[in-house]
C-alpha positions as CSV (number, residue, x, y, z in Angstrom):
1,X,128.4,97.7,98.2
2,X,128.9,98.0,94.6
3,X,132.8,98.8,94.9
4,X,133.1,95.8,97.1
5,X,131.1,93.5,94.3
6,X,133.2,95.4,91.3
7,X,136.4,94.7,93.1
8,X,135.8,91.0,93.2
9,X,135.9,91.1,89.0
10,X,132.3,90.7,88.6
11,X,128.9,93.2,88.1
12,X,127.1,94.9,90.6
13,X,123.7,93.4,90.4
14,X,120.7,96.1,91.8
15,X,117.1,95.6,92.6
16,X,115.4,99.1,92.6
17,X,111.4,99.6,93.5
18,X,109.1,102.4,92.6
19,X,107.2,105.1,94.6
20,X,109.2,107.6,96.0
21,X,111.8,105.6,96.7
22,X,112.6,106.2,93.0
23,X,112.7,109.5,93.3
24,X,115.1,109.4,96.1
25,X,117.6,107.1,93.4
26,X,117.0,109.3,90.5
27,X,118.4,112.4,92.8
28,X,121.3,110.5,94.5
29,X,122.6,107.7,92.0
30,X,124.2,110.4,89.7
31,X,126.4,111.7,92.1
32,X,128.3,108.0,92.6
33,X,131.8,107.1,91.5
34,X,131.7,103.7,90.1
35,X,132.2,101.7,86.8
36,X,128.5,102.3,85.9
37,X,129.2,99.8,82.7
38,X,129.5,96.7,84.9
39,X,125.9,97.2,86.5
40,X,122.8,95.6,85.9
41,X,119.8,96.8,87.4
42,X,116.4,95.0,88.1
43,X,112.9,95.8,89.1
44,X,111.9,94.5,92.9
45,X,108.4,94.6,90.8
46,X,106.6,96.2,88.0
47,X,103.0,97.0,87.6
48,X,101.9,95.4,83.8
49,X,101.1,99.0,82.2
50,X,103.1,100.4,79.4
51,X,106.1,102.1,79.9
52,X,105.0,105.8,78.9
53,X,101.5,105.5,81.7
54,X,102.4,107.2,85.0
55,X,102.5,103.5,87.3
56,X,106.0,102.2,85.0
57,X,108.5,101.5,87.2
58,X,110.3,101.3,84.3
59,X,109.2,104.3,82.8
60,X,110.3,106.5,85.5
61,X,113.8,105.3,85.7
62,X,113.8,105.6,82.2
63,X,113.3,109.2,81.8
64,X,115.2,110.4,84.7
65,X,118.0,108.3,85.4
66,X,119.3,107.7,81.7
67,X,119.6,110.8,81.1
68,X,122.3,111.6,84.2
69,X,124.1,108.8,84.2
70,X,125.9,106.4,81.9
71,X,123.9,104.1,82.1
72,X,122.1,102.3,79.3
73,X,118.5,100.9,78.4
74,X,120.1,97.5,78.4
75,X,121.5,97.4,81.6
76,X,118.5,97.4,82.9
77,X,116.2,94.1,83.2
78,X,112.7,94.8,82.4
79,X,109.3,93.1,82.6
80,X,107.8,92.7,79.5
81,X,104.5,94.7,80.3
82,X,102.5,93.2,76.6
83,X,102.5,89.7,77.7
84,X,99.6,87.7,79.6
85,X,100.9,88.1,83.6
86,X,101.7,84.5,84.3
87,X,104.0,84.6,81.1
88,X,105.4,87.9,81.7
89,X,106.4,86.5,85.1
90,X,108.0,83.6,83.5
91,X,110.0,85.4,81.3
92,X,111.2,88.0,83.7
93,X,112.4,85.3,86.0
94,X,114.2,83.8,82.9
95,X,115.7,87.1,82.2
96,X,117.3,87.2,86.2
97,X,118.3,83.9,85.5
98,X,120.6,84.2,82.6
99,X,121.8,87.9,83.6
100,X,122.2,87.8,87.2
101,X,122.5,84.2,87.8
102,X,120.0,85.2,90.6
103,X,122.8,87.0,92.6
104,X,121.3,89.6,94.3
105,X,123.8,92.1,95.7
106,X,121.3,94.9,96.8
107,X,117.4,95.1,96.9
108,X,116.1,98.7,97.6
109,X,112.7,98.3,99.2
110,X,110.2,100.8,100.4
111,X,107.4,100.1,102.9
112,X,103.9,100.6,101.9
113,X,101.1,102.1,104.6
114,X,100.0,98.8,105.1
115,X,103.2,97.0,105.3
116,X,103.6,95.8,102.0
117,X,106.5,95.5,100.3
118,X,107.3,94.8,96.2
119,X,103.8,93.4,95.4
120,X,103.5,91.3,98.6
121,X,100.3,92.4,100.5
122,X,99.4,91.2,103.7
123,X,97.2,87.6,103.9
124,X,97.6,87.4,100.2
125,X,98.8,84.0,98.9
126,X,101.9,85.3,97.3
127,X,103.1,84.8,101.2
128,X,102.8,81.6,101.0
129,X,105.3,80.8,98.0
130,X,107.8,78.3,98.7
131,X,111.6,78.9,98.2
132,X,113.3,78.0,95.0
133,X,113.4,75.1,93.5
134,X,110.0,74.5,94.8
135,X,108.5,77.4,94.6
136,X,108.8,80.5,92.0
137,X,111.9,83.4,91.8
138,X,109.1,85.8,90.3
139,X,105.4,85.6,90.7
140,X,102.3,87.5,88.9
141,X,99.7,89.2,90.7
142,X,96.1,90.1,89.1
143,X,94.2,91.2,92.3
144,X,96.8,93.6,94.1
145,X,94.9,95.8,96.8
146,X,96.7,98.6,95.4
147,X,95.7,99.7,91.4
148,X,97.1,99.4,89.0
149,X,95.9,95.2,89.6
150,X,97.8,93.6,87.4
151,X,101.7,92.9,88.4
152,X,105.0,91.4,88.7
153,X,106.8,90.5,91.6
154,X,109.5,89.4,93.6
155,X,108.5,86.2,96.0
156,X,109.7,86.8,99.3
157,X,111.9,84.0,99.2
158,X,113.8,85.9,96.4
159,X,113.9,89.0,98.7
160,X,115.7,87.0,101.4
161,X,118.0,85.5,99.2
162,X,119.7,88.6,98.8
163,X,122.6,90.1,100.1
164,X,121.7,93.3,101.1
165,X,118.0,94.7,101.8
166,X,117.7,98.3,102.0
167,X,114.4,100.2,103.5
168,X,114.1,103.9,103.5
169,X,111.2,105.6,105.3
170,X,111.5,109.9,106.0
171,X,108.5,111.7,107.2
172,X,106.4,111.4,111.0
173,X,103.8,109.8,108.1
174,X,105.6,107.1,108.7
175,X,105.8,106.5,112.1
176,X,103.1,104.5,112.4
177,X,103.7,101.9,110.4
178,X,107.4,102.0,111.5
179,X,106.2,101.5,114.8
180,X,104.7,98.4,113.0
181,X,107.0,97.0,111.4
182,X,110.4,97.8,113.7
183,X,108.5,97.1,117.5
184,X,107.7,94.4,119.7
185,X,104.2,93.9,118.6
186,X,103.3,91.1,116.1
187,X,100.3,91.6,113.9
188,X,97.7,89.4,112.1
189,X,98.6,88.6,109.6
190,X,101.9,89.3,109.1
191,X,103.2,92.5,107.4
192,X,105.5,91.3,104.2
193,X,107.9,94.1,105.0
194,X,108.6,92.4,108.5
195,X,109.1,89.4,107.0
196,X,111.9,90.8,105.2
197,X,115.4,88.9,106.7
198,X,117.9,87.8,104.1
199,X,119.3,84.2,104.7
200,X,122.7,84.6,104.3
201,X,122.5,88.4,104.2
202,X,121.3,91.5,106.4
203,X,118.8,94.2,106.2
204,X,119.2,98.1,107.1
205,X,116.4,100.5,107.8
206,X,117.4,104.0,106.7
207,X,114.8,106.7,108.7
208,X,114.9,110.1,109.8
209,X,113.4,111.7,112.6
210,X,110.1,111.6,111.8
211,X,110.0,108.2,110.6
212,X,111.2,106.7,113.5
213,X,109.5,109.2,115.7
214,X,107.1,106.6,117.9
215,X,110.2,103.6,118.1
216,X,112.4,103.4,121.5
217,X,115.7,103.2,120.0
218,X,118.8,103.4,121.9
219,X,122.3,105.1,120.7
């Protein structure tokens, strides 16, 4: 996707979580051909610590994707982790503004046991967010079920505005909430990562075997 958005004359405009999706990115990103100069890259959500403790987002593509690629620190848009939540929310979001023009060409998401996806937990009232203008780009969470508490995050809205949304899931860990997410059964309420269905876009589940181990799928 990013040849097709560098061909056009423009930037390639990426959305890149944590976890072990991370990991996944730090290994494979170096080994792309691309006008790494024209990229800007974004943070699906950051937890509010600094960049040096353990939970940065930030901190971990810092220190292992820098340092194999060309890319540089200010290519990427970060949240800034001193400020009060609400106001680091609101800045972030003014950061995507004015560098991405809220374009979203790719979002690389990863799945959380319980469905979550970003910071967007199940039956919390980041769901409910309305769509821009109305309702906010980038939201702050203080209560996430999952420490560190304190957050930034993606609405969903945002999510499905983008172009592309990306899930990988590897491992038979998985297939249970893959089951979840990808089969016919609804659940109560619903999981964020189902929710995930860009507008004017498409999303693409990326597992292997043992991910989608307990799904009926058909060739």
């Amino acid at each position: 996707m990013s040849k097709e958005c560098l061909s056009t004359g423009g930037g390639f405009h990426l959305g890149v979580s944590g976890g072990s999706l991370a990991k996944f990115l730090c290994q494979g990103l170096p080994s792309i051909q691309t006008d790494w100069a024209r990229w800007k890259i974004f943070f699906c959500d950051e937890r509010l610590v600094p960049a040096d403790n353990g939970d940065s987002t930030w901190g971990l593509y810092r220190s292992q994707l820098l340092s194999v690629t060309p890319l540089k620190e200010d290519q990427f848009i970060t949240v800034n982790t001193d400020l009060e939540p609400s106001l680091a929310a609101k800045q972030y979001q003014e950061q995507l503004e004015k560098k991405t023009g809220l374009a979203f060409h790719l979002l690389l998401l990863g799945a959380g046991p319980d469905g979550h996806t970003c910071s967007l937990f199940p039956g919390h009232v980041l769901m409910d967010e309305a769509a821009p203008p109305v309702g906010r780009v980038v939201a702050h969470i203080t209560d996430s079920p999952k420490p560190p508490p304190a957050r930034v995050t993606l609405t969903l809205p945002a999510v499905n505005s983008a172009e592309l949304c990306v899930f990988a899931a590897t491992g038979s860990g998985k297939a249970a909430m893959m089951k979840m997410l990808l089969g016919d059964q609804e659940s109560d309420p619903p999981l964020p990562a189902r929710l995930v269905n860009p507008l004017k876009g498409e999303v693409v589940w990326i597992l292997d075997s043992g991910a989608a181990a307990e799904l009926k799928l058909t060739c």
